[in-house]
Every structure is written in C-alpha cells, then in structure tokens.
SEGUMI-937152 format. One record per residue (C-alpha): residue in three letters; x negated, y, z; residue number from 0. Coordinates in steps of 0.2 Angstrom, whole numbers. Example, Ala and Ser with C-alpha at 12.3 -4.5 7.8 and 13.67 -1.06 7.14 Angstrom:
BEGIN
> resn:x:y:z:resi
> ALA:-62:-22:39:0
> SER:-68:-5:36:1
//
This chain:
BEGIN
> resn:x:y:z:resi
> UNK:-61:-37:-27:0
> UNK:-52:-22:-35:1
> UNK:-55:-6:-21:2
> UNK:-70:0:-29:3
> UNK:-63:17:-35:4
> UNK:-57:17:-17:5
> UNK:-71:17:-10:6
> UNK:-82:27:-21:7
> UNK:-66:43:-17:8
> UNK:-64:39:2:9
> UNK:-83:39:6:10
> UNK:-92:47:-8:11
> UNK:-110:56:-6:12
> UNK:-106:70:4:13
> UNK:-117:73:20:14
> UNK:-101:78:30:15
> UNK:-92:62:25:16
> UNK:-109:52:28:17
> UNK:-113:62:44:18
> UNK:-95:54:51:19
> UNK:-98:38:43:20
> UNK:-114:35:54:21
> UNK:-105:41:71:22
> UNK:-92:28:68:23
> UNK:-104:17:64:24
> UNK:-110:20:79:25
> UNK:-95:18:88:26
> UNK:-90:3:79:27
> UNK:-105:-9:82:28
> UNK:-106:-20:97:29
> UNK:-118:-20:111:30
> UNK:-126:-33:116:31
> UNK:-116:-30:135:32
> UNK:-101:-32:125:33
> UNK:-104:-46:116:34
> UNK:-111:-56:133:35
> UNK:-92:-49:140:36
> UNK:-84:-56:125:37
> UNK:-91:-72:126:38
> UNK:-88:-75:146:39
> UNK:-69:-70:143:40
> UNK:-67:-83:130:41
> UNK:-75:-96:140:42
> UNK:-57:-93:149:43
> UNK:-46:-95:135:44
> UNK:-34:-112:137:45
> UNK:-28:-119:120:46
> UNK:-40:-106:108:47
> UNK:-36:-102:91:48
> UNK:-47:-113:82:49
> UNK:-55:-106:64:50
> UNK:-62:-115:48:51
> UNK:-73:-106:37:52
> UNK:-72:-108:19:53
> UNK:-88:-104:10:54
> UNK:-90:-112:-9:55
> UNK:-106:-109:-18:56
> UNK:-114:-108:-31:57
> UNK:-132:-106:-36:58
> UNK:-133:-93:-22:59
> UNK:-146:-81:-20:60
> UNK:-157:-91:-5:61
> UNK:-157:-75:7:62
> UNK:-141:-69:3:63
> UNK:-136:-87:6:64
> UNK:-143:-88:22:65
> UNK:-137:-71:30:66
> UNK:-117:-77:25:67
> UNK:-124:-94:36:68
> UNK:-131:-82:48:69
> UNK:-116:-73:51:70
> UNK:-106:-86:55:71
> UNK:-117:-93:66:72
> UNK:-119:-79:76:73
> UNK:-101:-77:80:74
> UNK:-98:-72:97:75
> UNK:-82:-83:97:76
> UNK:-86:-100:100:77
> UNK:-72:-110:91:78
> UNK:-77:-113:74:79
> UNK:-83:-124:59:80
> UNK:-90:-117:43:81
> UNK:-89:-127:31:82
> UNK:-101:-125:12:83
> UNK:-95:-134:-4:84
> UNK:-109:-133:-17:85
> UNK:-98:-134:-31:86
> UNK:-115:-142:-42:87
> UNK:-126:-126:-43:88
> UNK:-139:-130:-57:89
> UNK:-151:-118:-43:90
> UNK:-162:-130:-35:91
> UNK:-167:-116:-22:92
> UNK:-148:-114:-17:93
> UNK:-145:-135:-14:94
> UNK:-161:-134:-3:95
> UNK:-153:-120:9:96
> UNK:-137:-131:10:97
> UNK:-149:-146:13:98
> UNK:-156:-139:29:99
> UNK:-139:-138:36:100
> UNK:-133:-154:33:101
> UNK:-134:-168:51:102
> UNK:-137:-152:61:103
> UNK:-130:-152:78:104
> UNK:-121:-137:74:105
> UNK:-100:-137:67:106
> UNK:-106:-138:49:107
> UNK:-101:-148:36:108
> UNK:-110:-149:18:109
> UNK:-101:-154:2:110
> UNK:-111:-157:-14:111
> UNK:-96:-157:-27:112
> UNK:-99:-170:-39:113
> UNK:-93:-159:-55:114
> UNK:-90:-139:-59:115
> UNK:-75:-135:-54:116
> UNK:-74:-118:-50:117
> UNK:-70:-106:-35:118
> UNK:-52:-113:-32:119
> UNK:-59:-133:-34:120
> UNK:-74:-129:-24:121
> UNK:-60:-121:-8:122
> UNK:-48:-133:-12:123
> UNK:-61:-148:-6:124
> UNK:-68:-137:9:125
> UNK:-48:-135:13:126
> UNK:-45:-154:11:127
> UNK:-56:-158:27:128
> UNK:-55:-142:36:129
> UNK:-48:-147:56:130
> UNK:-45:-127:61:131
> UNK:-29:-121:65:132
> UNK:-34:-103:54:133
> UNK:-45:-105:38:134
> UNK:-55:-88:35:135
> UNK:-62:-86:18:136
> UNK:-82:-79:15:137
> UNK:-89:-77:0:138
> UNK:-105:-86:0:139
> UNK:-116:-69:-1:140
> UNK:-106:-58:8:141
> UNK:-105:-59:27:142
> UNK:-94:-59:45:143
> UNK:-96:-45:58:144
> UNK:-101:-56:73:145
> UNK:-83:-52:82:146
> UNK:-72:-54:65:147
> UNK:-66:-72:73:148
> UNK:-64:-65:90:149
> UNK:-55:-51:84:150
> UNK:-42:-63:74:151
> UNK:-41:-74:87:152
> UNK:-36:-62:100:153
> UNK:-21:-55:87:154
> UNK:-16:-75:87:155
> UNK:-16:-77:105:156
> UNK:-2:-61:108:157
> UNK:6:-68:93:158
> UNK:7:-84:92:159
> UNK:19:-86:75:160
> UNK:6:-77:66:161
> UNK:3:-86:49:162
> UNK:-6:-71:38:163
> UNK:-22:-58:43:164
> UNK:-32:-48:36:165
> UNK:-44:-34:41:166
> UNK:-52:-17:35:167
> UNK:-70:-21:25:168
> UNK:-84:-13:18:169
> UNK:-98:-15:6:170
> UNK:-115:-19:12:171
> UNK:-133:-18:0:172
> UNK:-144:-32:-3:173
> UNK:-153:-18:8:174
> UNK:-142:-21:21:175
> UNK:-137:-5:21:176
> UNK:-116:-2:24:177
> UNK:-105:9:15:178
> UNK:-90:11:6:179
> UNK:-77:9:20:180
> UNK:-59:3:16:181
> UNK:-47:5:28:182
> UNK:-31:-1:23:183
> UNK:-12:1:28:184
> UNK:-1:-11:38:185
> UNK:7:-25:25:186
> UNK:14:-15:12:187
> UNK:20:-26:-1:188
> UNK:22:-13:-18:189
> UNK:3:-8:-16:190
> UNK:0:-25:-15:191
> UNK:9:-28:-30:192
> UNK:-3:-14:-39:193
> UNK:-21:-20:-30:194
> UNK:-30:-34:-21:195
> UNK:-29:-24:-6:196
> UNK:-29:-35:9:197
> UNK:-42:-46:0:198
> UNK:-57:-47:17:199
> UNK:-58:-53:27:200
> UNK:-43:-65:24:201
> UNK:-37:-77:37:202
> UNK:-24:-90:35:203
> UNK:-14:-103:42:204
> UNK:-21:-119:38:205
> UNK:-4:-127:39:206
> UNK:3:-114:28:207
> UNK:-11:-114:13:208
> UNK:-6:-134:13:209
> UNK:12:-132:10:210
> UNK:8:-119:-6:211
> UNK:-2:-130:-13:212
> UNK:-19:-122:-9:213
> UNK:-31:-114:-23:214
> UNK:-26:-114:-40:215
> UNK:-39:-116:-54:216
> UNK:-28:-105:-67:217
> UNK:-33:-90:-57:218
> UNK:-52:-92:-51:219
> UNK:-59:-74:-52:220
> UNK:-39:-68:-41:221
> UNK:-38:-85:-34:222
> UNK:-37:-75:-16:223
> UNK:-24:-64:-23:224
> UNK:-12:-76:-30:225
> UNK:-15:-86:-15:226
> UNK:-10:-73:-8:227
> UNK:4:-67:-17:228
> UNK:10:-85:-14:229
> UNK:9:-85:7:230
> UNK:19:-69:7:231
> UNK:33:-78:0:232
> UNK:32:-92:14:233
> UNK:29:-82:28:234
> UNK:31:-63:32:235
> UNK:20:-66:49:236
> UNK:9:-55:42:237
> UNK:-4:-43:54:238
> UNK:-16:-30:48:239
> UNK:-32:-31:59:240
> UNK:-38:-10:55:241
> UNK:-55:-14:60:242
> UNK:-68:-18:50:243
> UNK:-73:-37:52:244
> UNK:-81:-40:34:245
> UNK:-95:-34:21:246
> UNK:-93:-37:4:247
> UNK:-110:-37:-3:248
> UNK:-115:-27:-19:249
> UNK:-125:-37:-32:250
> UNK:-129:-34:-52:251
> UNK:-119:-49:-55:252
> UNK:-104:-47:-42:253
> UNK:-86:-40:-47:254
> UNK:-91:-25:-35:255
> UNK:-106:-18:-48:256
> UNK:-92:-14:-61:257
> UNK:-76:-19:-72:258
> UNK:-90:-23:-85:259
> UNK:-97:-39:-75:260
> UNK:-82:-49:-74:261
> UNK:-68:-42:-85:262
> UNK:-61:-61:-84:263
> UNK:-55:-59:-65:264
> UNK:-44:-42:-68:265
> UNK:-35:-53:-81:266
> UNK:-33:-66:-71:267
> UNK:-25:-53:-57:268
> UNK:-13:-49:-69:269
> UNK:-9:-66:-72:270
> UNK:-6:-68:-53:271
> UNK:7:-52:-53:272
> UNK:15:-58:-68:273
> UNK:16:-78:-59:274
> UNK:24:-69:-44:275
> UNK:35:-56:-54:276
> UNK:43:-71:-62:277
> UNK:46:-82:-49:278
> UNK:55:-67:-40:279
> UNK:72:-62:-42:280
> UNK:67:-46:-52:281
> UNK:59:-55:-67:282
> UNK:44:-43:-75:283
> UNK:27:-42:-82:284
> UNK:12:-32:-73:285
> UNK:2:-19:-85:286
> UNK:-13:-13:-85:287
> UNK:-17:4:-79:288
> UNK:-31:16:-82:289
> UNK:-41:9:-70:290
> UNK:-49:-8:-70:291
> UNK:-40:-19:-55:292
> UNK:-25:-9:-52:293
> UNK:-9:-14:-60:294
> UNK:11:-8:-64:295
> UNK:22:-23:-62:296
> UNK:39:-16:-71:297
> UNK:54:-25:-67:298
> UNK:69:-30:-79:299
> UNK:84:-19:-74:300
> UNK:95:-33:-70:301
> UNK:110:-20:-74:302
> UNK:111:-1:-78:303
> UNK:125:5:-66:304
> UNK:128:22:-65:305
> UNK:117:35:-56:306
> UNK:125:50:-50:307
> UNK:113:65:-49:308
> UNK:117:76:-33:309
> UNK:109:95:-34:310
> UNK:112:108:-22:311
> UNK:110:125:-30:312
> UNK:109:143:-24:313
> UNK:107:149:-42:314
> UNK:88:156:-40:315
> UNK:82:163:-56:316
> UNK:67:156:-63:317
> UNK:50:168:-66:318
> UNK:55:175:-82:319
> UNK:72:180:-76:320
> UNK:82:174:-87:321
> UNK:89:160:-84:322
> UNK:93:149:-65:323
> UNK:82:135:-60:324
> UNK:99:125:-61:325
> UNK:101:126:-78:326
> UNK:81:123:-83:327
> UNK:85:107:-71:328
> UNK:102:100:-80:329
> UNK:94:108:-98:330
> UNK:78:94:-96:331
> UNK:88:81:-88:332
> UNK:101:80:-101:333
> UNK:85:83:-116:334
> UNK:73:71:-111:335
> UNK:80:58:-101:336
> UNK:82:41:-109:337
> UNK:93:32:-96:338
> UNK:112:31:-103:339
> UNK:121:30:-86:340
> UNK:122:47:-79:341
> UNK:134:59:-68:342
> UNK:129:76:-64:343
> UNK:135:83:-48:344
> UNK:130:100:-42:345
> UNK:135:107:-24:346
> UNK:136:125:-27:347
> UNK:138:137:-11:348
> UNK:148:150:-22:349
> UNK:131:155:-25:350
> UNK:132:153:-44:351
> UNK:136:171:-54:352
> UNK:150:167:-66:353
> UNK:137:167:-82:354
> UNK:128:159:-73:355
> UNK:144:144:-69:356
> UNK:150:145:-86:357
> UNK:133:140:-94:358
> UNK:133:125:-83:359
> UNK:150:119:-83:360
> UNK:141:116:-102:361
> UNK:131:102:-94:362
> UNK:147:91:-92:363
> UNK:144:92:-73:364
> UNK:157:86:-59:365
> UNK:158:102:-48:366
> UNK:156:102:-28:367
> UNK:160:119:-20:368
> UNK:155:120:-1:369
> UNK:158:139:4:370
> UNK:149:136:23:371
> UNK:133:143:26:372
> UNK:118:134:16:373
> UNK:115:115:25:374
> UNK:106:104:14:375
> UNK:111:89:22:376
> UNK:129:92:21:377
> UNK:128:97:0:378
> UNK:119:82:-2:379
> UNK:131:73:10:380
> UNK:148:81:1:381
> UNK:139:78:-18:382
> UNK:138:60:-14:383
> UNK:156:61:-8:384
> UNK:161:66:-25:385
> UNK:151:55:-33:386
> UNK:155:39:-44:387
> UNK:140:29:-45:388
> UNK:133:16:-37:389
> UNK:116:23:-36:390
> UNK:111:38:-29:391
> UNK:99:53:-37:392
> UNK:96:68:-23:393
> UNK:88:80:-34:394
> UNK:81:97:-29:395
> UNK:89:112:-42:396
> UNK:71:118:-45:397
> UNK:63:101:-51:398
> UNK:62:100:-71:399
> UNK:60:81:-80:400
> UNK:44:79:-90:401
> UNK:43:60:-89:402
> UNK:58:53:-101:403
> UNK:59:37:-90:404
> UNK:59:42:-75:405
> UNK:78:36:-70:406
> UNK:73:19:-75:407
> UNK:55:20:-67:408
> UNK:64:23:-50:409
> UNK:77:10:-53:410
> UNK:67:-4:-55:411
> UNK:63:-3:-38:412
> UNK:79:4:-32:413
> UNK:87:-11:-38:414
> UNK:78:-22:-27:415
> UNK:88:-26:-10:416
> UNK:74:-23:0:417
> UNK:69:-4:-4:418
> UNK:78:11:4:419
> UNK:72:25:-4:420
> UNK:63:26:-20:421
> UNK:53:46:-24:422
> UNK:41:51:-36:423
> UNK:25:60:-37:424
> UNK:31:79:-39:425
> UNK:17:92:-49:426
> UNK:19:111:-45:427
> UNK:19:123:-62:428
> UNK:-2:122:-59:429
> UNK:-4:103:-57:430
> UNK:-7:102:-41:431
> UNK:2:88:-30:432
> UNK:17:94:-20:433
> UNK:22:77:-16:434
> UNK:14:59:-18:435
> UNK:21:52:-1:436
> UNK:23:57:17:437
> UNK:13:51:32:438
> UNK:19:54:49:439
> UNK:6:60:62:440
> UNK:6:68:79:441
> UNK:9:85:71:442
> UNK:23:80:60:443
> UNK:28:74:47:444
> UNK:15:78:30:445
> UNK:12:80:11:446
> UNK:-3:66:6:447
> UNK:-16:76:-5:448
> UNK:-4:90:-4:449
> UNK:-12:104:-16:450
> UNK:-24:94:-22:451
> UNK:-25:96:-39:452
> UNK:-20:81:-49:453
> UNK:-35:78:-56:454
> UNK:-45:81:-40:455
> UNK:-56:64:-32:456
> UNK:-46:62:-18:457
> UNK:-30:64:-27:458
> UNK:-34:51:-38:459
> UNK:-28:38:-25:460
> UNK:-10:46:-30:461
> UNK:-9:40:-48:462
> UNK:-14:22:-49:463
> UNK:1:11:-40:464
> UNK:18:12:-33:465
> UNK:14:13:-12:466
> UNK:25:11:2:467
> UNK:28:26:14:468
> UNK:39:27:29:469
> UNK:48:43:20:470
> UNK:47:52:4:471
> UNK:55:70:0:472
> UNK:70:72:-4:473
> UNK:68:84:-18:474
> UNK:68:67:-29:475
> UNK:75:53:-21:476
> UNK:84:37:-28:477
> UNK:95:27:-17:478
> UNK:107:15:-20:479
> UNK:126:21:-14:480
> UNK:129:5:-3:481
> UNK:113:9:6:482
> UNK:116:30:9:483
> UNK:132:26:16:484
> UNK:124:11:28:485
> UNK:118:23:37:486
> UNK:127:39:37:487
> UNK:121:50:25:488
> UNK:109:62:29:489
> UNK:111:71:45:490
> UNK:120:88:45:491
> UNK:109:91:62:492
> UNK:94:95:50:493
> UNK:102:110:40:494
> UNK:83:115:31:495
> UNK:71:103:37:496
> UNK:65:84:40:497
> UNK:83:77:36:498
> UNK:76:69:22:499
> UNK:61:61:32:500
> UNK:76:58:47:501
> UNK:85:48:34:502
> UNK:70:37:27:503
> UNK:67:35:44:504
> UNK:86:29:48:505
> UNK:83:17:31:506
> UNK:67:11:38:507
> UNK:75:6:54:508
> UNK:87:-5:44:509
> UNK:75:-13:39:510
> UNK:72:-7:20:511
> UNK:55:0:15:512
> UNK:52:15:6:513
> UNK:41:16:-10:514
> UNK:31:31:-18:515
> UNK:28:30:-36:516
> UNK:16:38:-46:517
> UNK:24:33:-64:518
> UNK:36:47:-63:519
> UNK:30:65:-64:520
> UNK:40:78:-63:521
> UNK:36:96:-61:522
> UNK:44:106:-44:523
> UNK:45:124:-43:524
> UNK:45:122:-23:525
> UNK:55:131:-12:526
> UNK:59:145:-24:527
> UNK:79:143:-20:528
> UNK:77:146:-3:529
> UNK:65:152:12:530
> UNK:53:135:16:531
> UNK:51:139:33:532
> UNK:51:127:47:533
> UNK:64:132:62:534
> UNK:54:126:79:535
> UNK:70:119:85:536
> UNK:71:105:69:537
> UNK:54:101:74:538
> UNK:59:99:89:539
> UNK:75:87:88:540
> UNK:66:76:75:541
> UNK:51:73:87:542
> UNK:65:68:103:543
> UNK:73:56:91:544
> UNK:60:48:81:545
> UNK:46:48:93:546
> UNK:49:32:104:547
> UNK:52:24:87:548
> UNK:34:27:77:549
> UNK:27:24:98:550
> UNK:34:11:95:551
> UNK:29:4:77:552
> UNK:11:12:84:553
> UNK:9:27:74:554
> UNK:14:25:54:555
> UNK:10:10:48:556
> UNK:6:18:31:557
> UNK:-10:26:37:558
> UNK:-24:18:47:559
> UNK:-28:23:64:560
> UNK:-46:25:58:561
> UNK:-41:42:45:562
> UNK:-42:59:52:563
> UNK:-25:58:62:564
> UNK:-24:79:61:565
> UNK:-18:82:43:566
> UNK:-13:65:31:567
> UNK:-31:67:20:568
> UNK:-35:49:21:569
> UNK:-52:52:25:570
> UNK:-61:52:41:571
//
C-alpha cells in the first residue's frame, strides 16, 4: 500500500533497468513443464498445508473481478478455498460475477453481507467461516501468481511453527502489463515501523488472526498493517518469501495511482504505528514524513542517562589549516547539541601538538592517552574504559554535528533492549552519502548508495525511515555500555578496518538488531586523519570468521537475493 516511491526509484524508465527487468521476467515465470512437475509432487504431499483465501468486495470492476477469481483458480497447488464477501456493492454487474460462482463444484464460497461494513467487516466474516490452516489476503482486483500458494506452502512444510509470510510483489496494469518490482528484506521490524512493507502477498495463520482478534474497523484503508503490527507481537515465526508471488493492480481509484486518491488510508497507517507505539514498552507517536506512506515513530526517552562520547584523534588539520578536525568535532558538539547528559572522551596517540591539546582540554574533555601505534579498535576499546556512561557514542574525530538532536534521535532507539548498534546517515562536505547503512555481500562488506548524492533517485531510499542493517560504521555509532562490554568491545585484531562491522556482527549474533537512521545527518570529512586503505590481510581474517555465519543466515538478510549481489545498489 505505501511502496510506490519504491518502485518508481528501484525500476524507473530506463532501458537498461527494463532490459533486466524482462530477462527476469523471463527467468521468473513458470513453464507449463514446471507447473505439470509441481503439481505431480504435491499429489505426494501427507498432511498439506491448507490455505483460505480472503477476498472482500466491493462494486468491483467485472473483469478485474474475474482475473483476481481467475488467479486463484488456477493455482497449481490444489489445497485451497477462496472465499468472496460482497460487503453490499450498489454495482449490479459486480453481484452478477459473484453470482456465477455461488453452488459451484469448485472450493468457493459467496457471502452477500447484509450492510456496509467496510474492508475489515467484510474479512472479518470471510475469516469467521474460513476451514484453512493459512488465510492469504487478495485484494479483489489484484491478482496470485499461479505458484504463490505452492511457494507458501513449501516454506510451511520445512517449518512447520511458521505463523507469518509474506512475499516480494509487483504492480501489474489493467493492460496486464507488470512492473514496478518490490523486493523486500528479511523481517525487519524498524522499517516496518516507517512503511507497509511486507503488505503482499500476506499469509497468516488462521489460528493466530483468531486470537488478535481479526480485522479491525478503526483502521480500514491499514487494516493489513495494524493486523500486522499486531501478529508481530504474538508471534515472531515470521519468513520472507523473496519471490515475487503477487500483483498489485494499478487503477485511477486505487491507493497505488497516488497519495491524492486516498489520503484517508495514510492517516489510518499512522494510526496503526501510533496503536502499536503505545501498546509497547517505549510509548510514542508516528509522524509524518515528506513522503506520503512513510512514517517516524519517535519514542519517549524513558530516561536520559549519560552518553559518553569516545573519539580517537590524530590531530589532522582541517582544509583551511588552521585548526584540527578534533576541535571542529568537540566545537559543534558542545554548540549545537541539545541533549544535557554528555562526557567527552578523546583517545589521543600523543598525536596532539600542545596548542593544539591545550585548546581542547577547553572542551571540558576526560583525556585518554594510548602511546602504541594507531589501532582503532583498541582507542575505542580504552575510551570506553575510561568512560562513565551508560551509553556509549564512538564518534570519528572528523565528523561535525549539523542535526541539534541527533543524541536523542539515536537514543530512542538505543534505549530499546532489543537494538545493538544504533548509526546515522553520514554527508561528505558535497552532500553526497558516505554512510546510510552496510550491506554484506560476497565482496565484502559495502557502503548503500555510497556517493550518491543526497538528493539523487536512488538515494532517496536513504532519508525516508529508520532500517535495520546487519552493521553500520563506526564513525557514528550509539551503544549502550552493558551491551559493548556483552561482547567484548571491539576487536584489537582489526587495527584499521571491518572492526566496526566485526563488532555489529558480534551484537547481531547476540541476538540484537542493528538500525540505520536517516533522521540524524551529520557531515564526515572521511578518512582525512588517517590513510583509508584496506590491508588484504583484514579482509582476510573477517571473511574466515564471519563467513560460516552470513552462509549460514543465507547471505544478508537486509538485502534480497534478487539485487545486483556485486556492489549494495539495490537494484537489479
């Protein structure tokens, strides 16, 4: 319901993109041999997964009504129902469609709802007589790939405590023709937070939709999403299908055509993130961002403890020579900051000419001297030593504060037991993007939309929500204490490079997640403190330790398997 900026930056009109778009098309669409296979190996299947699908209607289009029928019906997996609730369309044309399907010999039941209800009242009474194990949800003018069940109940069968799928979508023309491709991330609660992203094709646990109470009225235009929003704190079963198994249908009256065309289900999204914000244990509000759909839920700080910023500093000097990247630093965190609670602590390798020191020591700083050769890992680790509070800053010596909040911003999340490592979108001097995340592929690990400029398409996907990533730099990165001595610190085995990914790495194996956040902009002058090159040999140590592990959580589950799996683009 709320992707369409998504889809219009990922696969825009450009004859490479489309040119790629059709070959996996092409590579995407089953044969009739593989469907005919398909078919004969679930004719084996003992005890299948069994699938209700929802559809309510109202005063349909009749041939847009027919091809969602249509797609149901031509599912290559045998086990399902469909059921239709006319929730009293005035459209004759659209209650003689459903007529033709009632008494058929087919698994297909027809409900003429007595009154308008709605969307959620119209489910709720197909969810009332539904007899499938799963309920999937279609709209009643989009439609099902014809192995979207199949697909689902394959995933159910290898894991059988599954309560939650969804799938990647895309949009499809009254024309029929498809594009606008969303492929999604693994469950990634913070980005669920800002967007509808799971949204289609949605497939539930019957049982489990029961036990929240199903649909609610309050929210029909994001009744998906605050079911949703719900399920998620029932059940964490949760599995991300990244295959396309659903087309959302583009009509002049559908929420896909515009913001304009149904303002009222955007406020009803933001109702749903402000229900759930509430009910949680950090109590907030969502907000409205610039673009229609997408949304900032900002938490109450349940306290303000103390953050103890850690910089390690060579003294480099700034362009204009006269004074040190340190001092710029410690000059715009102590002038435009708005958080009370702060210790500075700067790691100094004897590097700091005595002016230099002197100016500083005007900051009110706590003072670390390490006189071994320059190790990042271990300043950072001997800051944190020296350090008072029970939250964590690692800031680079060469980033300088332009958003006044940005301590608070960070905190928010940081508070929240569940989250390792909190960093924020970094802007070189030109505004383009140094840092909005890191993805982890076969080459490494890698900047999204790094020198993008900020205002640039594809980099757009960086400003509009918080996002979970396995790893963000460490040239901003909020932590609380507890958690950075859980797991050791940073490892001094990673003197220039990857410690910072090896230690959001260590925090994701914990069991916290890591977020992104794009409401704190800072400005980084990268690198300029010391060489940025990458010895070979890190490389090589971060690839024996951590490689079993991503084998193992099958490639970064930030970035679906369907993107360009060279460089972190987000794009075929």
């Amino acid at each position: 319901m709320y992707e369409s900026l998504q889809y219009l930056v990922w696969f825009g009109p450009r004859r490479q993109a489309r040119l790629k778009f059709e070959q996996w098309l092409a590579d995407h669409t089953l044969t009739p041999e593989q469907a005919a296979a398909i078919r004969a190996e679930t004719q084996q299947w003992s005890e299948p997964p069994t699938f209700s699908v929802l559809v309510p209607v109202y005063n349909t289009k009749p041939v847009l009504l027919k091809k969602a029928i249509a797609s149901v019906r031509s599912q290559v997996y045998p086990h399902w129902e469909l059921i239709l609730v006319d929730d009293c369309s005035t459209s004759a044309a659209t209650r003689q469609v459903l007529e033709q399907y009632v008494d058929t010999n087919e698994p297909i039941t027809v409900i003429f709802a007595p009154t308008n209800g709605g969307i959620s009242a119209a489910t709720n009474l197909a969810l009332a007589v539904a007899t499938g194990e799963f309920i999937a949800l279609l709209d009643h003018d989009d439609a099902l790939t014809n192995d979207a069940l199949y697909e689902n109940a394959q995933v159910i069968r290898q894991h059988p405590a599954i309560d939650i799928l969804y799938s990647d979508e895309d949009k499809i023309s009254e024309a029929e023709e498809r594009f606008g491709f969303f492929f999604k991330p693994h469950w990634s609660p913070e980005y669920f937070h800002g967007c509808m992203y799971t949204c289609h094709l949605g497939v539930y646990r019957t049982a489990l939709v029961r036990q929240i109470g199903g649909f609610r009225s309050e929210f029909d235009g994001a009744q998906d999403w605050d079911l949703m929003l719900r399920a998620v704190e029932a059940s964490q079963q949760i599995y991300h299908i990244p295959k396309v198994l659903y087309h959302w249908r583009v009509t002049a009256t559908s929420v896909t055509a515009g913001a304009d065309v149904k303002p009222w289900a955007y406020q009803a999204g933001q109702r749903a993130l402000t229900a759930m914000a509430q009910r949680s244990p950090y109590p907030g509000q969502a907000e409205e961002t610039s673009e229609p759909g997408y949304f900032r839920v900002r938490r109450e700080l349940g306290q303000k403890p103390l953050i103890s910023i850690v910089i390690p500093s060579a003294g480099a000097l700034m362009a204009d020579g006269q004074r040190s990247h340190l001092e710029n630093c410690l000059d715009s965190i102590v002038t435009h900051s708005t958080y009370p609670h702060i210790e500075l602590v700067v790691v100094d390798g004897f590097d700091l000419p005595p002016d230099t020191l002197d100016r500083v020591k005007a900051f009110g700083i706590e003072l670390v001297r390490c006189d071994e050769p320059f190790n990042f890992s271990r300043r950072i680790n001997a800051g944190v030593q020296h350090s008072q509070g029970e939250v964590v800053m690692i800031l680079n010596d060469d980033i300088e504060i332009t958003t006044p909040d940005w301590l608070e911003s960070m905190l928010e999340l940081c508070q929240q037991a569940e989250i390792g490592a909190v960093g924020a979108k970094l802007l070189f001097p030109n505004d383009h993007i140094q840092h909005a995340g890191v993805i982890i592929l076969d080459a490494g690990p890698g900047h999204v939309f790094y020198n993008l400029h900020r205002d640039d398409s594809n980099a757009l996907l960086a400003h509009l929500s918080n996002r979970n990533y396995l790893c963000v730099t460490g040239a901003c990165m909020m932590v609380r204490r507890a958690v950075f001595d859980q797991v050791n610190g940073l490892d001094e085995i990673f003197p220039l490079s990857y410690n910072d990914v090896d230690f959001c790495l260590k925090l994701h194996q914990a069991g916290y997640r890591n977020v992104y956040t794009p409401f704190v902009e800072l400005i980084h002058y990268e690198s300029v403190s010391r060489d940025c090159t990458v010895l070979p040999a890190e490389l090589a140590t971060f690839k024996a330790r951590w490689q079993p592990y991503l084998d193992a959580l099958g490639g970064d589950p930030y970035y679906n398997p369907n993107f360009n799996q060279v460089s972190p683009t987000f794009t075929f």
